[in-house]
N, C-alpha and C positions, 0 to 999 in steps of 0.2 A: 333190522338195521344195526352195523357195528355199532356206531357213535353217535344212536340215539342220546340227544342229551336236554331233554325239553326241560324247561324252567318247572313248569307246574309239575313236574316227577315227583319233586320235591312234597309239595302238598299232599301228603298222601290221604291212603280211604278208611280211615278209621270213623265211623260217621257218628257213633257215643249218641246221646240219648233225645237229641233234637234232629230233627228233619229239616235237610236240607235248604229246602226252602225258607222255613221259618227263620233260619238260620242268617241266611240271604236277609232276609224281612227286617228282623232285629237288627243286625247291623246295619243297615241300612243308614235306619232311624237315629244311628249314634254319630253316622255323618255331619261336619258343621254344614252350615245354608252355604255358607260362602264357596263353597265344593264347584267351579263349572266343570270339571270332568271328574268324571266315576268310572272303574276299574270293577270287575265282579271275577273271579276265577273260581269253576268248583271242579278241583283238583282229583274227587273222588270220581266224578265223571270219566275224566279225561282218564283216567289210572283203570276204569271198567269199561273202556270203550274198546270195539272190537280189537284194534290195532294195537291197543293197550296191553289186553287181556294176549290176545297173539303171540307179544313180541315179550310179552312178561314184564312190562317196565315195574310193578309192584314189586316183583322179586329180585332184585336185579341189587348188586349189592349198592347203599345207599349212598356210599364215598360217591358215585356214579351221578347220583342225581342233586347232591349238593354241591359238585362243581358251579358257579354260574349263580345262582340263588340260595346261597348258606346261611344266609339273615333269616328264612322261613322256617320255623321247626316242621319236623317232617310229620306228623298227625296232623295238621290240621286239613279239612279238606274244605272250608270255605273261607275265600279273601277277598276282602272287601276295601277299597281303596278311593279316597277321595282326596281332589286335588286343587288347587286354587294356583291358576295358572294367568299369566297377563300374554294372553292372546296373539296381542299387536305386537309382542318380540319377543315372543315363546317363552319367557322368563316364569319357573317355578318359583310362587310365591310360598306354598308351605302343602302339606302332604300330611294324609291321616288316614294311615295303614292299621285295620282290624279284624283278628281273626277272635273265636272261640280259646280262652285260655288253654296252650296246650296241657293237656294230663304230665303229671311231673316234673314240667320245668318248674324251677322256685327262683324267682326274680333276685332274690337276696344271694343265691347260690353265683349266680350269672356275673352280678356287681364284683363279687370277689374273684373270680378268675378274669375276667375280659377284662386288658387293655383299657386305659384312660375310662374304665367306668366308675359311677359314684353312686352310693344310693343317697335316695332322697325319701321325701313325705313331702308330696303335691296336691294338698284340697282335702289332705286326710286319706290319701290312699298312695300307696305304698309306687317307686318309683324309682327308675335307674338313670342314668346321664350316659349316655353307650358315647360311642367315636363316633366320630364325624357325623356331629351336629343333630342329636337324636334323640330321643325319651322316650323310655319303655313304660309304660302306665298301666295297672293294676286296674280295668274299673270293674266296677260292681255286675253282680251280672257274669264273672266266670269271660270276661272279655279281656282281650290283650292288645290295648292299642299303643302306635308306633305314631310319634309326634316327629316332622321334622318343617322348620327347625326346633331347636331346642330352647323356645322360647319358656323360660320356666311361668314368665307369668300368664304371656296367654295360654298355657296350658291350665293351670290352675282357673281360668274364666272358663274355659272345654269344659271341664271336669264339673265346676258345680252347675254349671248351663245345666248339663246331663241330671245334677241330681236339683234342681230347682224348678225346672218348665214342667209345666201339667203337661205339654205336648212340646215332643222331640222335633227342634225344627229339620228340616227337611232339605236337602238339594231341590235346587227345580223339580216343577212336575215331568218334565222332560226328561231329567237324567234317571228320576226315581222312576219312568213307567219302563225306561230302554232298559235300566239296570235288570231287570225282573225277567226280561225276554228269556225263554226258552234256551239258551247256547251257553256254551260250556266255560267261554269264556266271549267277555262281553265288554269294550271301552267306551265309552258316549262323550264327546262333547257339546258342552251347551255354545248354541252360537246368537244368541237373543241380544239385542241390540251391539252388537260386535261390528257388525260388516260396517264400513263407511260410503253410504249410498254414490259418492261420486268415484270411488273406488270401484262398486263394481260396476258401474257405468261406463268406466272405461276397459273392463277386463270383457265385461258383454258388449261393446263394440270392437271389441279386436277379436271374436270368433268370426274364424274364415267362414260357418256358414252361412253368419248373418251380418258381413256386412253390408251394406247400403238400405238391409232392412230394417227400417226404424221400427215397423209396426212388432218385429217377431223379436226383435230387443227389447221394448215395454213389456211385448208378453212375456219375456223371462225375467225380467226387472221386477215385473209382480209376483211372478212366481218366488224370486228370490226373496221377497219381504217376507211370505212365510215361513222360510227358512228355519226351523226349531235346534236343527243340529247335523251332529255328524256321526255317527258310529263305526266303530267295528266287532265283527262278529263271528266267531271261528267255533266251528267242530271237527273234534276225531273220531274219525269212522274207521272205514279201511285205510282211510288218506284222509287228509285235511280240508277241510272245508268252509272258505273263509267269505267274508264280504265287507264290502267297504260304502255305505252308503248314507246318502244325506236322506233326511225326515223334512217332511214340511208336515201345514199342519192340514192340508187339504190336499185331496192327488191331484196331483200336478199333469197329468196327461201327458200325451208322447213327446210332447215339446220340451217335457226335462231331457229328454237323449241327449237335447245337443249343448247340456250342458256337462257333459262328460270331462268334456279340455278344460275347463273350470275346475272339476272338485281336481282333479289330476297334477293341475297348478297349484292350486292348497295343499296340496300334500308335497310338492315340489318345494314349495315355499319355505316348507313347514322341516323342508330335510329329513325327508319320512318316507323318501321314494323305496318301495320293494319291487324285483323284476316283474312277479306276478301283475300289477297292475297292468304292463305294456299290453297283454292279452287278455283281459279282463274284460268279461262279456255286460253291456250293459240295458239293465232292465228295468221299469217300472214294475212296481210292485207296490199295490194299495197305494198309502200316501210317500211313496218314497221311490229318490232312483237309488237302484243298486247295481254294484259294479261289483258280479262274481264271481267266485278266482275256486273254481273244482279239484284243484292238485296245490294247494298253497303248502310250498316248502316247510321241512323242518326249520332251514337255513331262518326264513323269513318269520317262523313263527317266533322262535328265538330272539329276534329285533325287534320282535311288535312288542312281546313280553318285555323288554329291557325296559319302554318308558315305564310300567310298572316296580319292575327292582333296582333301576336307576331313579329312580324318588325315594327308595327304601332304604332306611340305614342299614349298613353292615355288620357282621357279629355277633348275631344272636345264635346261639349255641343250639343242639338239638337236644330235646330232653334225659338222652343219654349220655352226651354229653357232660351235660351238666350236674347228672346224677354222681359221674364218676374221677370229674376232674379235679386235682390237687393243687392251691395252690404253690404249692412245696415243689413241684415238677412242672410248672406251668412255662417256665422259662427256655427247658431243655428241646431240641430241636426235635422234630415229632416227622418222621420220613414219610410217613403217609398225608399230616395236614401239606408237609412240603410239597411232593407230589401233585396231591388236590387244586392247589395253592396256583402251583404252573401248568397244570392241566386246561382251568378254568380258562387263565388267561391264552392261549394255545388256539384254542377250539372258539373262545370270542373272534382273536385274531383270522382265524380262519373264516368264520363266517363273514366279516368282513371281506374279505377278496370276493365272496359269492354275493352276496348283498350291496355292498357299498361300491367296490371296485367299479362297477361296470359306468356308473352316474356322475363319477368323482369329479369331471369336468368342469360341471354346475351345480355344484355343492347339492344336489338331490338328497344326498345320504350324510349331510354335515351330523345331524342329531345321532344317525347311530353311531359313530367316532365318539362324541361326547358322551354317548350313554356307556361304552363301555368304559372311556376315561373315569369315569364316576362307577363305574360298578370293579373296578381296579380300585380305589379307591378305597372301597369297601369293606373288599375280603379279609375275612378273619384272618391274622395272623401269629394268632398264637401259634405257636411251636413251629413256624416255619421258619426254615433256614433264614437270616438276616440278608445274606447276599441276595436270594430270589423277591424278600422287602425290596430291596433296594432298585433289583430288575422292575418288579413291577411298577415302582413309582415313575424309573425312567421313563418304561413304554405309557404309562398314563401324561406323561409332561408331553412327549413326542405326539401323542394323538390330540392332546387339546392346543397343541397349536397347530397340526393339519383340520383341526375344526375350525380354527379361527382364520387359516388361510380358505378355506368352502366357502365362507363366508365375507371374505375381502382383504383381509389383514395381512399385510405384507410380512413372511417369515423368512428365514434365511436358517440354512441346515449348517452345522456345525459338523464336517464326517469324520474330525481325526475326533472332536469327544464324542460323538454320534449322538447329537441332539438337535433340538429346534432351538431360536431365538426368535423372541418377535420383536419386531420395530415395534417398540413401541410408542414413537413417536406420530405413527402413522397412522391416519384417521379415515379412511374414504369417503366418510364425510352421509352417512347414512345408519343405522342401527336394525332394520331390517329393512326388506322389500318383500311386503307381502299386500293381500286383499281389503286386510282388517286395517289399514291405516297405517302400520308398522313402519314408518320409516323418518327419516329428518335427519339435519345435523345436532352432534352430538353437542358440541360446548358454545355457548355455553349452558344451553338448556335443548331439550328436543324440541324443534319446531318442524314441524308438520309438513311436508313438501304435498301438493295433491300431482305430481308428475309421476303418477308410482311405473312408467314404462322408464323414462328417464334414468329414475333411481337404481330401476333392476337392470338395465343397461352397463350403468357404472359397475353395479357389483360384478355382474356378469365379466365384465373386464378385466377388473382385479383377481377373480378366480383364476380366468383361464392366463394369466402372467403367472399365479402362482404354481401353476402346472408342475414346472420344471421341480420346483422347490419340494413339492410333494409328494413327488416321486421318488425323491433323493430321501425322503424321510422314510416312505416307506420301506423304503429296503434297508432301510438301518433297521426299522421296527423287525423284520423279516431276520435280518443279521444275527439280531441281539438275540432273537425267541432261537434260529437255531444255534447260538451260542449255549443257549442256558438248557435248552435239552441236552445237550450233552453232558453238561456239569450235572446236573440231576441223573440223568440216567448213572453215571458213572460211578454218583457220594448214593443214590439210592433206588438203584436198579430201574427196571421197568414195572412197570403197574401188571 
């Protein structure tokens, strides 16, 4: 495939003197408790999988694979990611990104070339303050972990927790036994007392194919109180092979089938729709339904990966990098980081029209808007042209207020400066509509609406008004990206 350009390329297979697994194990262990989703990638995997090994991605020059995910130095082959997330309105509360210290990156070298970095000394171990909102941490142990945010002092509580407890507290047993599962790349969330039981009492009385049966709505009422979580689970083979399914903690027998329009709502909810879902076969398996998807796109795999490098700071250099960079020349426009720079963003935007495009009506796909706004956000820019800064921050402003119109918020497109404005006056009077309770008015405090068909109703309304409006943005977005190919092609040729 030309434009192979998968996230975990990046991750490469240098696997040094620990096994895998163990690998997986120990980091784990350095996860806070507070963690309800867990992130697992083994990048060595993916890089020695048939299609892998095939198509050469190991070989393939690296400029290629750091488009997209440039935060990751490129040896490490196991990441491990944990995340504290507020459920009921998708809000990331803080993120703890950990791989195996790359071999010759040197943290001190890093501080002095990158943008707004600072070193520090956190708990008596050595430490960076990167851009946007982030902390590189030294721990012990030959570990490189990634604090966001850049809370210096509960970092400093992380750090000696790690060197004080006789025993490493742990994520749920939940996340720690899914984390472990067998797949090459693996997300779990914990959904343990989340759900609000009159919430889905009204979401299990609105499946068309039970209503009027009360008896076969308690039955999944109970079923849903076991409820342990939710995962996803992907391999590369020949093709991609992905799944999407909830865990209880006892099988649940065939009566979870018809709970399919449900997790499908969650994830609609949640603005996490991928096409593959719409044909996604569904099956019980042991304690769990799963919804299998045999051909899961690059397109798609690429969005699942962003909520991972969309929690990640940006910036982090690869260890050749940073072996070779000058403060002295660190200023000077570098044609290739330029390139990289507007490639990244190119080929995000693309995926979007194949991903997002199709759902945009009903905000299905608000999160991935958002997620690449924030991985724009990101990208290193040292030596890249200042005008393509400036490109990318515009199309990151233009997309987070088409996320905020997915979600209800009335915008209005600007076409002679080609940007978005949000009213910000304008409240719809809700802060999500989801399963988990998510929703209320906002001022002066959130107070709880249990109407969630109501609510989703409203938003629903708001969305489809803001149609017009982000439509008219997207072709600005469209406009400007082929504006800016041509200025690059032309100051620094073709790739």
């Amino acid at each position: 495939m030309k434009r192979i350009l998968l996230c975990v390329a990046l991750w490469s297979a240098n696997l040094g003197l620990v096994a895998a697994d163990d690998q997986e194990t120990a980091l784990l262990k350095l996860l806070p408790a507070s963690s309800n989703v867990v992130a697992v990638v083994h990048a060595d995997q993916v890089l020695g999988s048939a299609r892998g090994v095939k198509e050469d991605w190991a070989g393939r020059q690296q400029d290629r694979f750091l488009a997209g995910a440039s935060m990751i130095p490129p040896n490490v082959t196991t990441l491990v990611q944990g995340m504290q997330v507020r459920l009921e309105t998708s809000t990331l509360i803080a993120a703890t990104t950990l791989m195996p210290f790359p071999a010759g990156f040197d943290l001190w070298a890093f501080a002095d070339r990158e943008k707004e970095a600072t070193q520090d000394t956190i708990a008596d171990v050595p430490a960076v303050q990167a851009r946007h909102n982030s902390l590189y941490v030294q721990l012990p142990g030959s570990t490189l972990a990634i604090l966001t945010p850049a809370a210096r002092q509960e970092a400093a509580r992380y750090i000696r927790s790690l060197a004080t407890s006789s025993q490493a507290p742990l994520p749920s047993n939940y996340l720690t036994r899914t984390a472990q599962m067998p797949h090459q790349i693996v997300i779990a969330i914990d959904l343990q007392d989340v759900a609000r039981p009159d919430h889905l009492k009204q979401e299990v009385a609105a499946l068309e194919a039970l209503r009027g049966n009360a008896a076969g709505q308690q039955e999944l009422l109970d079923l849903l109180a076991q409820l342990e979580g939710v995962r996803f689970c992907a391999d590369v083979r020949d093709s991609t092979h992905a799944v999407l399914a909830a865990d209880f903690r006892k099988a649940p027998g065939n009566s979870a089938l018809q709970l399919k329009p449900l997790v499908l709502r969650l994830v609609s909810d949640a603005g996490l729709h991928v096409n593959e879902l719409d044909t996604a076969t569904a099956v019980v398996e042991g304690n769990s339904l799963a919804l299998q998807m045999n051909a899961f796109s690059d397109t798609s795999l690429r969005m699942v990966l962003s909520l991972i490098t969309a929690s990640s700071p940006g910036g982090a250099p690869t260890s050749a990098v940073a072996k070779t960079s000058s403060p002295s020349t660190s200023s000077a426009i570098d044609p290739k980081a330029s390139r990289k720079y507007f490639q990244t963003i190119s080929q995000s935007i693309d995926d979007l029209q194949v991903a997002g495009r199709k759902n945009r009506g009903m905000g299905q796909s608000a999160t991935w808007y958002e997620n690449l706004a924030r991985k724009i956000d990101k990208l290193p820019t040292l030596g890249v042209d200042p005008e393509l800064v400036d490109y990318g921050a515009a199309t990151s402003r233009n997309l987070k207020g088409m996320t905020a119109s997915l979600k209800g918020v009335a915008v209005e497109v600007d076409t002679v400066g080609k940007s978005l404005v949000w009213k910000s006056t304008f409240d719809p009077g809700y802060t999500e509509a989801n399963i988990w309770g998510g929703l209320g008015y906002r001022a002066p405090s959130v107070q709880v609406d249990s109407n969630l068909q109501q609510v989703r109703e409203k938003q629903a309304d708001a969305v489809i008004r803001g149609e017009k409006s982000r439509e008219k943005a997207w072709q600005v977005v469209l406009e400007q990206r082929d504006a800016m190919k041509t200025t690059v092609q032309a100051r620094y040729g073709r790739e």
